[in-house]
C-alpha positions, -999 to +999 in steps of 0.1 A: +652-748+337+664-778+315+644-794+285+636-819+305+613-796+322+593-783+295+556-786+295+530-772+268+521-742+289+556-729+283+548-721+249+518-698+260+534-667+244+541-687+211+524-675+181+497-700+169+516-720+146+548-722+164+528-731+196+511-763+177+545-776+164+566-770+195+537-789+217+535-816+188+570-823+192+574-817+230+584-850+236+620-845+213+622-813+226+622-828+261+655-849+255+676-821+238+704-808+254+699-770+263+729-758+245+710-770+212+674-764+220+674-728+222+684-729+188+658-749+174+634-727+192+648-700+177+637-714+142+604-727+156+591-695+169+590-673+142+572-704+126+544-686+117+567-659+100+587-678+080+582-693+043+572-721+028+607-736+024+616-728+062+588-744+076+593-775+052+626-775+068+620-773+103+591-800+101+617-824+082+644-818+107+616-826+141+601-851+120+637-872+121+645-863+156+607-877+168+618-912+151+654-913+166+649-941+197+664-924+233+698-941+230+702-921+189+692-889+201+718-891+226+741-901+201+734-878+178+739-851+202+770-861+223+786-834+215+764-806+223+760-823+262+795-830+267+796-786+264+791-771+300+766-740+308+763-722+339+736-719+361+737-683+349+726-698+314+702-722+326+682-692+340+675-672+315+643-678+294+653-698+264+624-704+260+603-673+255+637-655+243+656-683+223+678-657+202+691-637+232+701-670+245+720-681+219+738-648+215+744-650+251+754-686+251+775-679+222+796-655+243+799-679+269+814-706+249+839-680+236+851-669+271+857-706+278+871-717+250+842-743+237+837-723+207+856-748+186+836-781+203+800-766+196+809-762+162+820-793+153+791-808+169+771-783+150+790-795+118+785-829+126+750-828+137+747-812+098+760-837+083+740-866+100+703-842+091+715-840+054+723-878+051+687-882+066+669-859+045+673-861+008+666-831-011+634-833-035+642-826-072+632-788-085+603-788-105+619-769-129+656-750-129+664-721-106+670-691-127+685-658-111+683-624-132+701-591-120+702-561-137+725-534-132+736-502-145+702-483-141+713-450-157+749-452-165+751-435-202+785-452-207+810-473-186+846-479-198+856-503-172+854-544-175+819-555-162+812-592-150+848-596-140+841-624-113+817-638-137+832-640-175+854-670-160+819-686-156+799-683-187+794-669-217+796-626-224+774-614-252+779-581-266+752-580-288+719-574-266+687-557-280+683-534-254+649-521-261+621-531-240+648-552-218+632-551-186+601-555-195+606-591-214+626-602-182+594-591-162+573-611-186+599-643-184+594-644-149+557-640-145+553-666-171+576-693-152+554-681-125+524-689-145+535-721-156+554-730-120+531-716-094+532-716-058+533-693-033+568-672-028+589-691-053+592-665-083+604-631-067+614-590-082+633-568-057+642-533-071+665-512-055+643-479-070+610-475-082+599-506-094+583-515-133+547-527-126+552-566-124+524-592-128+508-599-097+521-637-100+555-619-086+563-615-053+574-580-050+594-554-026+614-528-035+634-500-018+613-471-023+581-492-019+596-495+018+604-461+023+578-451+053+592-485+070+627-475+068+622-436+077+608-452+111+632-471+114+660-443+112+640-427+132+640-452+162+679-459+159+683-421+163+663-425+193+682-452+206+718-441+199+713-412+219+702-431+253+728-428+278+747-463+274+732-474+239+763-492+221+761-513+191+754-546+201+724-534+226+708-516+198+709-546+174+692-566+202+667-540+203+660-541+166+664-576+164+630-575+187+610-549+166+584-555+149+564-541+124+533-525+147+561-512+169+573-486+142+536-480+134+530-505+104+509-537+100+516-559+079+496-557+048+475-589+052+510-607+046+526-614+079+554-633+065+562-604+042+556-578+067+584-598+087+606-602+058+611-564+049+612-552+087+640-575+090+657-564+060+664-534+078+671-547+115+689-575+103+712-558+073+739-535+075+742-504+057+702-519+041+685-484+058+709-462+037+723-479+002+700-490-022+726-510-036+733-532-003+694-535+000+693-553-033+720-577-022+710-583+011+673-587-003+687-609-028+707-632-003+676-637+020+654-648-003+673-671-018+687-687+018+650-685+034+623-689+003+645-709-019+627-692-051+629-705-084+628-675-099+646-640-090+649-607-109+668-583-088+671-552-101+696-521-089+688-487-089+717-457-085+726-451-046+736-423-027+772-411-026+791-414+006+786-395+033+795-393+071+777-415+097+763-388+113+742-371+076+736-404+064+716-414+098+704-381+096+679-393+064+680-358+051+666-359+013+676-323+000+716-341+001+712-370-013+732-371-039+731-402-064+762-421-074+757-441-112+786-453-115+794-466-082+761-479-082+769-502-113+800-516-098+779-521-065+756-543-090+782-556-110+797-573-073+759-579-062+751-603-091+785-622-084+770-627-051+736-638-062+757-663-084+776-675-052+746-675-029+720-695-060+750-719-061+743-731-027+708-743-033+695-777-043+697-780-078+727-757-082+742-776-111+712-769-131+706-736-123+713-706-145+717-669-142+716-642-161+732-606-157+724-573-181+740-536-184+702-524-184+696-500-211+728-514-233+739-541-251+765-563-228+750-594-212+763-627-193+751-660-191+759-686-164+740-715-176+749-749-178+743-751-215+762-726-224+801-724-229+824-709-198+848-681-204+839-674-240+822-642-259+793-644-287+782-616-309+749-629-315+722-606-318+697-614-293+668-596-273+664-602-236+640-626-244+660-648-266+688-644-247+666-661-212+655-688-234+686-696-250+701-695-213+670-717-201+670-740-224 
């Protein structure tokens, strides 16, 4: 089947939401070629999954395509035509299964060397939907918070390497009550700034009660979702002929009722931490990578404009075979390596914040929790410099945010 073929009763199986924008925009979706479609579907139907700042996104992007005449469209996608698919391709339902497609059509352009052409049409076709679709200014400045180091008595080694180049180290934190004024910074920019999804917390342990103003997950909150979830890639693994890449399509097409959960009255939530697990790797077992790979997808999918995340000690190493195993009575936790897991976390939550609108305004704030070493990244403040100013956790945010 080609686009050209597409009628509303394709989308049957489409949730609600996706179904209504994929039929409101039928006629653009007609005059795609298939080698980009598919991935536009693959957006559109998890539409009613996905957050605020997604679906803003995908109705901008088929907002401009619907006022493109015939002759632009085809301009605008020249490249993705000019790419030949095989009838084998054309069969498959990219329709109902637009992610399997592209993984399989991504194979395909591999083998036949078109790799390279689909991604500089893809690069272009970028280019021409950010020209077209000017970013709207923040209502007030992103600000990123990570605190690491939960129970490290002492650490002799440098901390916020990546970062000190950056902004400015002070080693003269108040540590008392720490977290709990970052908790009360962020559910008062909350307050002030509300709106559903933008201020976030993600723990990598137990998690401090936060204000209900705060969207919240954290890694033993999950627990039950993840044990299922080691439980059903056990299961898998040991099916004659299970290799890698089928069991991450299989995961890739869980979801939360099929490991026994619902979804808490929050169906984009209940998505979001499923896929934390089928989508991350190494998320089921490290606490640690949990917090970064929670911390990477909410700020590439919900675009917040707040985010504390938090780390929590990890497990020590272990083989494949023990840590699949999710045995509790050998866990053993790893401080220290948990700390430098953190410290390299919040570089990446710096990196990943940088790549939102508003980057040059935004700030971000790292603490040793529980000690007195701090860095700020914060346009206001000097790069690559140390201050011995004497400064709660409080002061220190609003002298970073200010």
């Amino acid at each position: 089947m080609q686009p050209s073929d597409l009628t509303p009763d394709k989308f049957s199986k489409y949730p609600p939401e996706a179904k209504h924008v994929a039929v409101t925009h039928l006629n653009v979706l007609r005059q795609l070629p298939l080698s980009f479609v598919a991935s536009l579907l693959r957006e559109v139907i998890d539409y009613d999954y996905r957050f605020p700042a997604e679906r803003t996104a995908i109705d901008r992007e088929l907002a401009d395509l619907d006022h493109l005449s015939a002759e632009k469209l085809d301009a605008r996608f020249a490249g993705f035509a000019q790419l030949k698919l095989t009838g084998d391709l054309e069969r498959l339902d990219w329709v109902d299964e637009p992610g399997r497609f592209t993984e399989e059509l991504s194979a395909y352009l591999w083998r036949t060397h078109q790799l390279d052409a689909f991604r500089s049409a893809a690069t272009e076709y970028g280019r021409q939907l950010d020209a077209n679709l000017p970013v709207a200014p923040l209502p007030i400045p992103r600000v990123g918070i990570a605190v690491i180091g939960k129970d490290v008595p002492q650490y002799d080694g440098h901390l916020f390497k990546q970062l000190r180049q950056h902004g400015t180290l002070f080693e003269a934190v108040t540590p008392d009550n720490g977290l709990a004024q970052i908790l009360e910074f962020a559910s008062t920019r909350a307050s002030n700034h509300p709106g559903n999804y933008l201020h976030w917390y993600i723990d990598g342990g137990s998690p401090e009660p936060p204000h209900t103003s705060l969207t919240s997950v954290s890694y033993q909150g999950i627990t039950p979702l993840r044990d299922s979830l080691l439980r059903f890639m056990q299961s898998e693994i040991t099916r004659p002929g299970m290799g890698p890449e089928e069991l991450r399509t299989h995961m890739a097409q869980l979801t939360p009722s099929d490991l026994g959960f619902d979804d808490g009255g929050d169906p984009v939530m209940g998505r979001y931490r499923l896929k934390l697990f089928t989508e991350g790797s190494g998320t089921q077992i490290f606490s640690t990578t949990f917090v970064q790979w929670a911390c990477r997808e909410c700020l590439r999918r919900a675009q917040p404009l707040t985010l504390v995340a938090r780390y929590a000690p990890r497990q020590r190493q272990r083989s494949m075979n023990e840590l699949l195993s999710n045995n509790d009575s050998k866990i053993e936790l790893d401080p220290v390596g948990s700390l430098i897991d953190g410290d390299m976390g919040a570089y990446y939550h710096w990196i990943n914040q940088q790549r939102l609108p508003g980057a040059e305004q935004s700030s971000l704030v790292v603490w040793y929790e529980g000690h007195s070493q701090a860095l700020a990244v914060t346009p206001t403040l000097p790069r690559g410099t140390t201050s011995g100013s004497k400064l709660d956790l409080k002061g220190l945010l609003t002298l970073a945010t200010s």
